[in-house]
DOLUM-296123 format. One record per residue: z, x, y of N, C-alpha, C in turn. Coordinates in steps of 0.001 Angstrom, whole numbers, plus 500000, padded with zeros to 6 digits. Atoms other than C-alpha are relative to their C-alpha. Layout:
<rs>
ZXYZXYZXY/...
</rs>
This chain:
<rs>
500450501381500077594821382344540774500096499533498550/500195500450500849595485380144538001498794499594499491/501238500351500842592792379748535313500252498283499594/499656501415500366592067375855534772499750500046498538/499513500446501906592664374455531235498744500133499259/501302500029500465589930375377529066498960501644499737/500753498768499913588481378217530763500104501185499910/499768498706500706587657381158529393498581501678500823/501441499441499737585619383742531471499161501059499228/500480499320500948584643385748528463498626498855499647/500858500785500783582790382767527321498832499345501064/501109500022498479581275382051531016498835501428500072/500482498437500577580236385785530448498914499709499345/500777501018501065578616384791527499498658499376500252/501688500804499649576522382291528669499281500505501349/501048499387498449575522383939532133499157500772499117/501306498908500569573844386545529759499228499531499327/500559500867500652572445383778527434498977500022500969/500808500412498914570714382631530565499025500682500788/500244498805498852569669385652532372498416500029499730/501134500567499852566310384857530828499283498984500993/500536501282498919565996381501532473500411500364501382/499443499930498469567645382410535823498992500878500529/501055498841499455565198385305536161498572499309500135/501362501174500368562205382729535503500060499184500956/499800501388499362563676379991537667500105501313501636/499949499587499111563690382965540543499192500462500471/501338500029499290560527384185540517498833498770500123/500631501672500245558987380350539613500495499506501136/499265501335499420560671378372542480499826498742499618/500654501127500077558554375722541774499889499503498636/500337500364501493558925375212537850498640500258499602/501202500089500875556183374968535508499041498946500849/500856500934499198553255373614537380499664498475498593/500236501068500750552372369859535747499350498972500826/500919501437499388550749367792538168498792500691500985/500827499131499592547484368842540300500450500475501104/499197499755498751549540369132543471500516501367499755/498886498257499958552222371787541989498913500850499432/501250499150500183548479373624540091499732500852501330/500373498981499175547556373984543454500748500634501133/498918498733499203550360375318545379500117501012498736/499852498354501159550757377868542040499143500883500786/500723499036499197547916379170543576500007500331501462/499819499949498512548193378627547117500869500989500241/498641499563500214551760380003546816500296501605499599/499781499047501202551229383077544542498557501225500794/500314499103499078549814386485546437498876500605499118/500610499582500300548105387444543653498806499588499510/501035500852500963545949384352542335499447499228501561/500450501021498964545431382810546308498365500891500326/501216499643499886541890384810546167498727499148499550/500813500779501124540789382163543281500065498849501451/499622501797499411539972378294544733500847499360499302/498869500823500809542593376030543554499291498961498728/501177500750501333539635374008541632498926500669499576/501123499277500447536853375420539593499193499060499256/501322500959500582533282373834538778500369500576498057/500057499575501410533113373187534925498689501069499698/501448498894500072529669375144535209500472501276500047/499087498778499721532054378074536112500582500301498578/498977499726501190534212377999533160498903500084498584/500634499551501452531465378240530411499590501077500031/500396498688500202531253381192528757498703500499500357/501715499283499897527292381585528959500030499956501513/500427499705498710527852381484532699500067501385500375/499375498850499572529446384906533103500110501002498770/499855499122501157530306386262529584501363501039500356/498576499194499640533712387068531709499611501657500136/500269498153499828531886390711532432500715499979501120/499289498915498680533526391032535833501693499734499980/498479499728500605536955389953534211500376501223499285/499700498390500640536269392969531818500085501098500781/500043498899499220535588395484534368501104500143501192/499203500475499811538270394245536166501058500829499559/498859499448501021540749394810533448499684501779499518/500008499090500477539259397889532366500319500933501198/500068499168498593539396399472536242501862500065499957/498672500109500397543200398042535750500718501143499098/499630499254501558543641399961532216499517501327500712/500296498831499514542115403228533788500754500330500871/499072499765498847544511403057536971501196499995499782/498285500048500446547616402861534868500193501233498796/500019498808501153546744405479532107499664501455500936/500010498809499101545558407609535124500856500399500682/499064499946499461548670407619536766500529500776499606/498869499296500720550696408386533477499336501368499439/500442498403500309548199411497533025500200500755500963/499769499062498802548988412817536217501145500493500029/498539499168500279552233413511535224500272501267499286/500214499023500555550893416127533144499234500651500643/500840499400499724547817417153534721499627501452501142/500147498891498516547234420294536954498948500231500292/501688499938499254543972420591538892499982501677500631/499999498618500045543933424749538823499162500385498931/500549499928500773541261426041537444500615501105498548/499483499388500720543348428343535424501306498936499067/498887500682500834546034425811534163499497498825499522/500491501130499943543766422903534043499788499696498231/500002499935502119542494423288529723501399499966499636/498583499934500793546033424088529066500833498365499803/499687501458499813547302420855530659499791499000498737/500705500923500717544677418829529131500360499921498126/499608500062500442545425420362525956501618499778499141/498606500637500215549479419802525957500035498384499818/499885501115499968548643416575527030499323498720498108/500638500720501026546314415884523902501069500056498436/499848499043501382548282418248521197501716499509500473/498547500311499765552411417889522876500679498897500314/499259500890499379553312415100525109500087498616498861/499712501338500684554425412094523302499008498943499983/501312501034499338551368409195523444499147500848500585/500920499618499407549403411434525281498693500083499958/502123499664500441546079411834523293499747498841499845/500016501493500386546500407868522817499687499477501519/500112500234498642546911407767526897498432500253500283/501647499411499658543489410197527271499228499060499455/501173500878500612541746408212524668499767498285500910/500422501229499635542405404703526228499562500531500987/500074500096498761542166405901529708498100500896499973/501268499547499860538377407529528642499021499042499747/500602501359500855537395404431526177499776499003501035/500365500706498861538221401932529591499134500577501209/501362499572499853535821404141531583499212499952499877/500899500357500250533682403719529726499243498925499979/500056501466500022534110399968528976499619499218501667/500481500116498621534014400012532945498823499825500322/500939499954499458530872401243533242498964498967499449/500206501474500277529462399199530913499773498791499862/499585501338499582531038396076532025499028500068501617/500350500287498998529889396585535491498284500488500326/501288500277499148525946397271535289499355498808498955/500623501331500164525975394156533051500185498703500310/500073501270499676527308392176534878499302500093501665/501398499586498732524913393571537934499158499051499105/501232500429500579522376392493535496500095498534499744/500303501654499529523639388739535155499898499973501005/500487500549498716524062388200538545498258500190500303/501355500023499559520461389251538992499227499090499011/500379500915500686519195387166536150500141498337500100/499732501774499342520767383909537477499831499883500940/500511500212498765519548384779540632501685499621501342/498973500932499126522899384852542111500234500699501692/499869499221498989522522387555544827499120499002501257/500601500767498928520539384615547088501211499309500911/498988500809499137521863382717549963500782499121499699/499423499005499527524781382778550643500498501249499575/499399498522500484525601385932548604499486501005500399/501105498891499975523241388449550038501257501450500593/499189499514499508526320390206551097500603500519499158/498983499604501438528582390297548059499258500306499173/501283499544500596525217391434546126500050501215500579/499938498467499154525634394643548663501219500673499578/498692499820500869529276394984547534499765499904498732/499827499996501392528515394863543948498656501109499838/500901499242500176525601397234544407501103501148500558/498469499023499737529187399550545843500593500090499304/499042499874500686531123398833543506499183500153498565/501250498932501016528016400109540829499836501618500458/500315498507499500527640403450543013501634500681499683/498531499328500204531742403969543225500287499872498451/499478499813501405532134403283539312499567501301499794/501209498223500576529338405896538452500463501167500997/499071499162499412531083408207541113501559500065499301/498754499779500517534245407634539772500337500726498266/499517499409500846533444408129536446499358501036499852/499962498068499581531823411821537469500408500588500149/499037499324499728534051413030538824501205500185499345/498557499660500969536717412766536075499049501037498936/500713499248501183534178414362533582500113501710499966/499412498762500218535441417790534818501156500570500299/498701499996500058538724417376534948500528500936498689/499404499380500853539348418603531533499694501606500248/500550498062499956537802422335532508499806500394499005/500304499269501120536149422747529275498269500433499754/501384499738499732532465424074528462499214498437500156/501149500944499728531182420380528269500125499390501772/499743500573498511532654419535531894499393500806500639/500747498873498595531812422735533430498485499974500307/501711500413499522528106422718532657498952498487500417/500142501138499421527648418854532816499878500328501922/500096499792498666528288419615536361499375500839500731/500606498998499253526721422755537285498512499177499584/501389501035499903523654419910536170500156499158500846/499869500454498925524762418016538497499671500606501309/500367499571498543524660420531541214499291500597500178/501528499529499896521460421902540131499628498714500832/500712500994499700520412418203540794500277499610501602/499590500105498875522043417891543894498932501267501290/500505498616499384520001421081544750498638500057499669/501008499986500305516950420083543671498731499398501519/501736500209498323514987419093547612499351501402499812/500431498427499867514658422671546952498464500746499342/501423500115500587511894421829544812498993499707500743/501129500568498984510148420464547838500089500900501049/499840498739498891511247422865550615499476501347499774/500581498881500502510390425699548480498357500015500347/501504500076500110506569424653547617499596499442501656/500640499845498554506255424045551390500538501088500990/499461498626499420507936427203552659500895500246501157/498983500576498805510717425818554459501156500090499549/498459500116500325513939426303552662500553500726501116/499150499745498834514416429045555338501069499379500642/499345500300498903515023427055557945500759498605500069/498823501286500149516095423525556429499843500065498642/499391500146501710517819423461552856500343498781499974/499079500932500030518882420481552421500685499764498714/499053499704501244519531420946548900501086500929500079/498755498962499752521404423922549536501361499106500560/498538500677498813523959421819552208500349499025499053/499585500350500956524026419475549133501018500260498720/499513499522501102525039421305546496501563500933500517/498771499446498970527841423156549115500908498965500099/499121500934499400529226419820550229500684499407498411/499720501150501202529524418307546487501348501261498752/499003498814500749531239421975545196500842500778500873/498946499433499002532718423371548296499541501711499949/500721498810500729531017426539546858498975500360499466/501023499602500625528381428465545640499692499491498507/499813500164501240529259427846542546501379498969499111/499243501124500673531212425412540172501626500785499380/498726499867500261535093426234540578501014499823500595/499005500888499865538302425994541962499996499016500874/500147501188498975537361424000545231499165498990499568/501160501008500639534825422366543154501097498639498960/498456500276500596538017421251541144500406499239500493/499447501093498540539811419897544019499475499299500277/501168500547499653537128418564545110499714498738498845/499906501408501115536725416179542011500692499507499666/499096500457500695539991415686541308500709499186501163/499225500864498676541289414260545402498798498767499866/501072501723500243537732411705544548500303499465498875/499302501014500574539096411110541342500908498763499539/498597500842500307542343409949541517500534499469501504/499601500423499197542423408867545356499210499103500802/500922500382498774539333408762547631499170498820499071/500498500867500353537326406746544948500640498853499445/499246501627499991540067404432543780500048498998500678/499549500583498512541146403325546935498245498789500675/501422500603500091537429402778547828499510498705498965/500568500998501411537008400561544364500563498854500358/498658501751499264539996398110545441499653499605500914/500330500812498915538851397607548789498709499258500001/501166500881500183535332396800547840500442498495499009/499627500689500923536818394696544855500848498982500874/499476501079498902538943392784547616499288499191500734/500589501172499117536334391743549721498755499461498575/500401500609501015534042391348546366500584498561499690/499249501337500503536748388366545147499635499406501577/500034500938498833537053386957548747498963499474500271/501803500978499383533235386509549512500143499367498665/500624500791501261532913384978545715500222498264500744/499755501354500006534884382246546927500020499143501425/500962500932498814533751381754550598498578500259500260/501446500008500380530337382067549265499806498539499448/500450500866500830531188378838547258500830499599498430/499818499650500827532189380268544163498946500409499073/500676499196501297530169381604541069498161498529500791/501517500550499469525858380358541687499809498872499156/499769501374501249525613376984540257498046499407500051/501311500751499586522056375435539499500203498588500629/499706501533499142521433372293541588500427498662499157/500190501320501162521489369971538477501398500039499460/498611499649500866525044371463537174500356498618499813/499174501244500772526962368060537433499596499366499229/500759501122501217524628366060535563500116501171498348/500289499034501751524520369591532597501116499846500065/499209499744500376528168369160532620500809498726499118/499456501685500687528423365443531165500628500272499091/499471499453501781529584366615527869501072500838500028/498915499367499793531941369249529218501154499490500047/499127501289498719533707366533531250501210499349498683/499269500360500607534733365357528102501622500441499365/498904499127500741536887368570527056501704499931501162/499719499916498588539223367888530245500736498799500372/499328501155498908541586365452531880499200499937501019/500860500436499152540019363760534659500340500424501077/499580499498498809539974364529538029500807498747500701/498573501110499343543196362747540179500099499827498483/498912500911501022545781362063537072500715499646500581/499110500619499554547641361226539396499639499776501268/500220500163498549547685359846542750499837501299501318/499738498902499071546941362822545429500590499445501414/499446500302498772549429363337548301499655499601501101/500347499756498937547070363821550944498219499819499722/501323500317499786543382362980551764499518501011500100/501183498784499532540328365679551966500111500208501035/500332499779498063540059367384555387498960499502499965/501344500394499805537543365697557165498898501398499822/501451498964499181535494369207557659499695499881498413/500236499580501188535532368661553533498674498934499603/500988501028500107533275365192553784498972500283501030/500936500180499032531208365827556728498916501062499882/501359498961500398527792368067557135500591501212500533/500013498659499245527860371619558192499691501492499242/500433499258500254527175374968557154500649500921498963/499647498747501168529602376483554883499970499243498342/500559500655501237529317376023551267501047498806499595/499120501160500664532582373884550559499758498534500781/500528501064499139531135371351553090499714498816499409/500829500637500629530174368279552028500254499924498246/499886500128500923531328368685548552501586499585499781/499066500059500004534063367025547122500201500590498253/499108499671501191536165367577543891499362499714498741/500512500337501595533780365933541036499691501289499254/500109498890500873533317368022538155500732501323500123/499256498354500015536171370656538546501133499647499546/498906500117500944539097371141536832501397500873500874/499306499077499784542455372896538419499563501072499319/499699498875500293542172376531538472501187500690498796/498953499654500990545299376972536716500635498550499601/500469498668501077545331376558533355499062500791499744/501353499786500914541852376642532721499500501310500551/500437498420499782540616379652534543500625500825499705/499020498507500018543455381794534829500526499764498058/500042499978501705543626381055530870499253500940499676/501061498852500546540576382492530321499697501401500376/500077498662499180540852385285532711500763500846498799/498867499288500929544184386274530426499483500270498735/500350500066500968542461385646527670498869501237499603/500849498418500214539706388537528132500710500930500255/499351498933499749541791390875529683500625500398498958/498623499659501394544092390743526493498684501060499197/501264499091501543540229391507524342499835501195500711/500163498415499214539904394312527087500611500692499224/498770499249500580543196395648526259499503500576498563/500223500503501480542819395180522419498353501192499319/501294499112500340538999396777522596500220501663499870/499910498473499563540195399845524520500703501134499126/498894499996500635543189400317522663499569500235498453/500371499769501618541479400096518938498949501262500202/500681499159499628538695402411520303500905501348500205/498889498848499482541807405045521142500304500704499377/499432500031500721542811404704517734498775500937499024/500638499472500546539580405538516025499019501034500427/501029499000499290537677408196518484501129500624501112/499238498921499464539233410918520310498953500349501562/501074499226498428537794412035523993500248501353499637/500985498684500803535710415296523536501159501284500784/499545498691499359537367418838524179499507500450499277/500639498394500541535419422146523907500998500898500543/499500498581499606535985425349524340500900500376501572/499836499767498627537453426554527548499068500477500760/501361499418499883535016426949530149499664500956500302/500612498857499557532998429930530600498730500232500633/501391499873499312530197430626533037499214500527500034/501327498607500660528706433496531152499927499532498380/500830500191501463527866431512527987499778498740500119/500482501267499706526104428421528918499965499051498686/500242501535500995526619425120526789498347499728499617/501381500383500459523247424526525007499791499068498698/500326500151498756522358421967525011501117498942501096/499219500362498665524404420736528594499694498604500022/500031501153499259524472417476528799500819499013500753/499303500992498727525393414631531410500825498882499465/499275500861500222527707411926530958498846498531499263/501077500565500839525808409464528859499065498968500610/500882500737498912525010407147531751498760500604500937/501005499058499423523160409991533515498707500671498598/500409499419500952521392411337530244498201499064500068/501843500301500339517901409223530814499757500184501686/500457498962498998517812410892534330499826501471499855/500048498371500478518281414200532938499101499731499219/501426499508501145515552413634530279498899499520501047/501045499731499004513308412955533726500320501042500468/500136498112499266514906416093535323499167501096498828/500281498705500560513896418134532569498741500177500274/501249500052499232510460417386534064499586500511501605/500112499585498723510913417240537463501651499758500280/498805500306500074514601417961539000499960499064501060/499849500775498860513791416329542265499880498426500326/500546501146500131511915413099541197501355499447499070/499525501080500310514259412286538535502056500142500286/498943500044499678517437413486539953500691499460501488/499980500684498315516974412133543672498986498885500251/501313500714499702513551410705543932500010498434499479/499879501436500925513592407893541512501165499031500047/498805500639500356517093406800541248500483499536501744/500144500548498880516918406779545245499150498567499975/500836501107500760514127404481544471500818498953500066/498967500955501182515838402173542270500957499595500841/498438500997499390519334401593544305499266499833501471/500331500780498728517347400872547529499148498594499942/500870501666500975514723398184545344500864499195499865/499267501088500753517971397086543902500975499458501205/499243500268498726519717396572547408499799498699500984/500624500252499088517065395406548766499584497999499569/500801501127500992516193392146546361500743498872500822/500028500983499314517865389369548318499216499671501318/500738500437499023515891389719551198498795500503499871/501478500497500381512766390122549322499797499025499026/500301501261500721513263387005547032500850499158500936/499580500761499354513847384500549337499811498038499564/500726501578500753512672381191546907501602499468499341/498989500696500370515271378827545640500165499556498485/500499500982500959513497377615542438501255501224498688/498802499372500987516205378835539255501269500393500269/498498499347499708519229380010540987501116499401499262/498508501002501119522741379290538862499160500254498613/500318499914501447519941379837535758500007501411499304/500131498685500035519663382549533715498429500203500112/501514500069499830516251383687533760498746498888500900/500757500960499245515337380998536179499097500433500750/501293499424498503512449381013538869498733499967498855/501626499714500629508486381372537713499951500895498907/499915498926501113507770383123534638501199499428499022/499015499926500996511406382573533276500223501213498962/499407499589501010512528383660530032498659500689498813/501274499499500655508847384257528856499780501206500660/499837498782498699507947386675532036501276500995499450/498856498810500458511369388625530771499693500726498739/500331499409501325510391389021527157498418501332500013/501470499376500200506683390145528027500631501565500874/499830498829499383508152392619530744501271500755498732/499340499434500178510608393532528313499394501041498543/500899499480501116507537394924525624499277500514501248/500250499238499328506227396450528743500752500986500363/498329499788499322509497397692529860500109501285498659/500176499315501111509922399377526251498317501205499270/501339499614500312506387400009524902499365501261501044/500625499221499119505221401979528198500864501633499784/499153498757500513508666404312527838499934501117499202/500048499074501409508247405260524435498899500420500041/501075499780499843504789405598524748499757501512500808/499903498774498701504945408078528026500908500870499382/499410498967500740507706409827526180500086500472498748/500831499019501280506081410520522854499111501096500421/501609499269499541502862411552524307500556501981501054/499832499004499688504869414207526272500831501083499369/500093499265500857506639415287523611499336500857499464/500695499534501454504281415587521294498514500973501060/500745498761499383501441417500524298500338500700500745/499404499384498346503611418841526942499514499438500940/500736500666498070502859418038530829499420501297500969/500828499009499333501182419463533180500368501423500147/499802498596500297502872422835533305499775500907498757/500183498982501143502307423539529962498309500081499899/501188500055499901498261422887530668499839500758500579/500380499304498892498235424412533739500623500718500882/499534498986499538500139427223534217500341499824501485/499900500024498712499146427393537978499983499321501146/499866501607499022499600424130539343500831500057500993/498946500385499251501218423448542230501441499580500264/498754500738499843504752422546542383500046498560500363/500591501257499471504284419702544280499293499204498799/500424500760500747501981418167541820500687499756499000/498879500042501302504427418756538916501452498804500472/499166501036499480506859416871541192500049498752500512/500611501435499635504700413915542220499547499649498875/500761500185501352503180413682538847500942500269498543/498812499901501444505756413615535794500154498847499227/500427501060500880506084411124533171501121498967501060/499374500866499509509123409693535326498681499148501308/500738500369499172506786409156538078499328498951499751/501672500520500516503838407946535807501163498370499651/499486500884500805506652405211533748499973498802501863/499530500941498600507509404085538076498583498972500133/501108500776499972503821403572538340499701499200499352/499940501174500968503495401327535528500670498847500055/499202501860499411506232399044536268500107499398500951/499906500899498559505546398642539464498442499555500153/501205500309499993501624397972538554500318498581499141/500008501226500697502882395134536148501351499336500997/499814501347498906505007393593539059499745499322500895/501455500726499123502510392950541262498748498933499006/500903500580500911500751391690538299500403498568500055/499204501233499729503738389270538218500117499159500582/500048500835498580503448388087542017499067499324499661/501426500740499804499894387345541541500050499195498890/500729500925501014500107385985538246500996498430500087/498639501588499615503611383204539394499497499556501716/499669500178498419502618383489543106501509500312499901/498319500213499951506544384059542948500275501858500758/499128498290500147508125387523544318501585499890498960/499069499840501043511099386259542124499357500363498397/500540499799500902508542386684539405499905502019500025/500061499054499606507788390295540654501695500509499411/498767499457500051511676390924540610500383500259498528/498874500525501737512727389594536889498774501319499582/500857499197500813509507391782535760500254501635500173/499712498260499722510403395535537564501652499928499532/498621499692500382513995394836536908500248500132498291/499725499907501845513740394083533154499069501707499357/499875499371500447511692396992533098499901501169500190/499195498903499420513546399720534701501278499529498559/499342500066500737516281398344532519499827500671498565/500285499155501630514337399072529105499450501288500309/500123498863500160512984402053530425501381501003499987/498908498651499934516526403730531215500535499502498750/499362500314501169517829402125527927499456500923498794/501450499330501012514674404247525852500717501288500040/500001498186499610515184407632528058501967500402499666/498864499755500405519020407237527515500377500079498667/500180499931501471518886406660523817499243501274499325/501220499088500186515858409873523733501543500945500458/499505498943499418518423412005526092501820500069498992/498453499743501100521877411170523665499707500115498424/500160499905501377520174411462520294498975500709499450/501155499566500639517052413219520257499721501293500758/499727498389499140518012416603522680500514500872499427/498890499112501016519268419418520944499857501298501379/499847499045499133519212422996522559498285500214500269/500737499554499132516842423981525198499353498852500248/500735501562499936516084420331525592498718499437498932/500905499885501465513968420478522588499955498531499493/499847501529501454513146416944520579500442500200498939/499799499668501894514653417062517260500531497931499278/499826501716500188515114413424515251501417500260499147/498485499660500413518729415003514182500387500782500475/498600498800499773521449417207515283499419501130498734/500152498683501052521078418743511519498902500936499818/501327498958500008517743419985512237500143501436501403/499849498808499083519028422145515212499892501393499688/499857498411500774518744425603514889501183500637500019/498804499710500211521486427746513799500598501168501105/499466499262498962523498430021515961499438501492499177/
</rs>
């Protein structure tokens, strides 16, 4: 075929590869650059990964003090952990004999590798973190009320599967701090035994025993114990995290979206300003009627004032934390190293053993009692904390922070109760011992109903009744045991990572430890 006058397909060449940018853009885009609110909200409509969001978002939504973007961080950081965990599995062997070696090639040989471990330990962390504070807004703005009492149950799941998830990596590396960390664990797991014993029943029902079997596969902490943490690491609890995290996003937004106080449009006058208006342009199509008329779900009845397309403004800001995620994890990688000891050995016990740092103000109650503060209490606690939408059933603050009776005063006072009682209960037993060291021949039982964890429960649950009666409110009750459970595990966790040395001993330094 003759070439027409001119053409040169070197130079067609040329520009196809010039282009190959834009053509690749214009193929996954069909739709260009969104610019009017129409093409905004097909972006989203359209797009598999953003049709979870609403196509509009309340300006009350988009300010930072609503959220502080914590469940964007945890988010991103669950992201950043599921992609660095991947590229460690390419190294990793789950044998208890090859397992240290691994870990160490991976830290000391592979290319990036100790840069991989470090981010992929640093977002873990940032995970956990991220996700019991942003438990703790939602409960502060009261957002777990109707309709959320549901997605409040899912985020009390997706608090149990983090803290599972990040256990179960903690003995992955197979070194003395993993191995015994865990054989504390499956003491604790083994601790009903404290109660079966002093009533003379382990005989015939253990239930610690069938505990501590099911969680190690074994008597003892090794290779099935291994397996065993490493198919919940990297499969059974992922998997689990995403699906809660799926229906998590979905209820957010046929809940409504994010908990708004009743007054929002009028607090957003001033926002309104930062913002093109709502309609810049003529819209194609009218509201569904089910969008003007009465009825029961939350988008009912509400139309479009005060919201802004979803995209830019949200999915801006979404990008915009995820990047500081990144960025956090990533500089953290750079200047701190994740821990390797020794290799482990089961005939020279780590002293002193401690738990992952989230567990560390339950372990400074186990060292009291194992049953109260390794089952007893913390059972407690996630059934109280389960349980709080359908024992605050009042309307008054929701969407605020600290809203409802009491407020922001009620938080401060419980939060010098909350503190003050802690430190208090855990000087005093410092500094006299507890009942076993009085009384030799005490009961078991009493040592296990009676411990400072016990005594700190009684206290905060004597000043939230204080609360009811003194707001009439049970949301008053709530803000007061929650703030201070909060400062108490903030005290005993700070006591159990800085002030434990060997044999669980107090010391107010490391350098005062005793010497080997």
């Amino acid at each position: 075929m003759q070439a027409e006058q001119g053409y040169s397909a070197l130079g067609e060449f040329w520009n196809n590869l010039k282009a190959i940018p834009r053509e690749v853009r214009r193929a996954m885009f069909r739709g260009g650059t969104p610019t009017t609110d129409r093409s905004r909200s097909t972006f989203v409509f359209g797009n598999v990964f953003l049709h979870l969001h609403a196509v509009r978002t309340h300006l009350w939504s988009l300010r930072w003090s609503t959220t502080a973007g914590l469940g964007i961080i945890t988010t991103a950081a669950f992201l950043i952990t599921l992609i660095t965990g991947v590229l460690l599995m390419f190294y990793y062997k789950p044998y208890t004999d090859v397992a240290y070696q691994s870990i160490k090639d991976i830290h000391f040989i592979v290319p990036t590798g100790r840069y991989m471990r470090n981010i992929h330990r640093w977002a873990a962390n940032v995970m956990v973190i991220g996700v019991i504070l942003h438990m703790a807004r939602a409960f502060y703005t009261a957002a777990y009320r109707h309709p959320r009492e549901f997605n409040w149950f899912i985020g009390w799941g997706l608090l149990v599967t983090t803290l599972a998830l990040s256990f179960t990596g903690y003995l992955l590396p197979w070194d003395q701090l993993a191995y015994w960390a865990i054989t504390i664990g499956a003491n604790i797991a083994q601790s009903p035994r404290e109660i079966t014993d002093a009533m003379g029943m382990t005989e015939f029902f253990d239930i610690g025993g069938l505990q501590r079997e099911i969680l190690l596969g074994s008597e003892v902490v090794g290779e099935e114990a291994l397996i065993r943490f490493y198919l919940l690491h990297v499969m059974i609890l992922p998997l689990t995290l995403a699906a809660l995290m799926a229906v998590h996003f979905w209820r957010i937004r046929k809940d409504g979206g994010l908990a708004k106080p009743s007054d929002a449009d009028q607090r957003v006058i001033e926002d309104k300003k930062q913002y093109y208006p709502v309609f810049t342009e003529e819209p194609a199509k009218t509201y569904q009627l089910a969008a003007i008329v009465k009825g029961k779900t939350p988008a009912v009845d509400s139309g479009p004032e005060n919201t802004v397309p979803s995209m830019p403004h949200l999915f801006f800001a979404e990008l915009g934390v995820l990047m500081l995620t990144v960025l956090i994890c990533v500089a953290l990688a750079f200047v701190s190293d994740a821990p390797l000891k020794e290799l482990a050995n089961p005939l020279v016990p780590e002293n002193p053993a401690k738990a992952p740092w989230y567990f560390l103000g339950l372990q400074e109650i186990v060292s009291f009692s194992a049953f109260m503060g390794g089952i007893g209490i913390p059972m407690l606690c996630m059934v109280g904390l389960g349980l709080i939408p359908f024992l605050d059933r009042e309307k008054e603050g929701t969407g605020e922070w600290f809203g409802g009776p009491g407020g922001w005063r009620l938080v401060k006072w419980s939060m010098v109760v909350g503190f003050a009682s802690s430190i208090f209960v855990e000087a005093f037993a410092i500094e006299f011992g507890w009942l076993r060291e009085w009384f030799p021949d005490i009961p078991q039982l009493v040592i296990t109903l009676v411990n400072p964890g016990t005594v700190l429960t009684a206290i905060y649950a004597a000043f939230s009744f204080w609360a009811i009666r003194r707001y009439n409110s049970t949301r008053a009750g709530a803000l007061a045991l929650f703030t201070c459970f909060l400062c108490g595990f903030i005290v005993l966790t700070v006591i159990g990572t800085y002030f434990r040395g060997p044999n669980w001993d107090f010391f107010w330094s490391p350098s005062s430890w005793p010497g080997h």
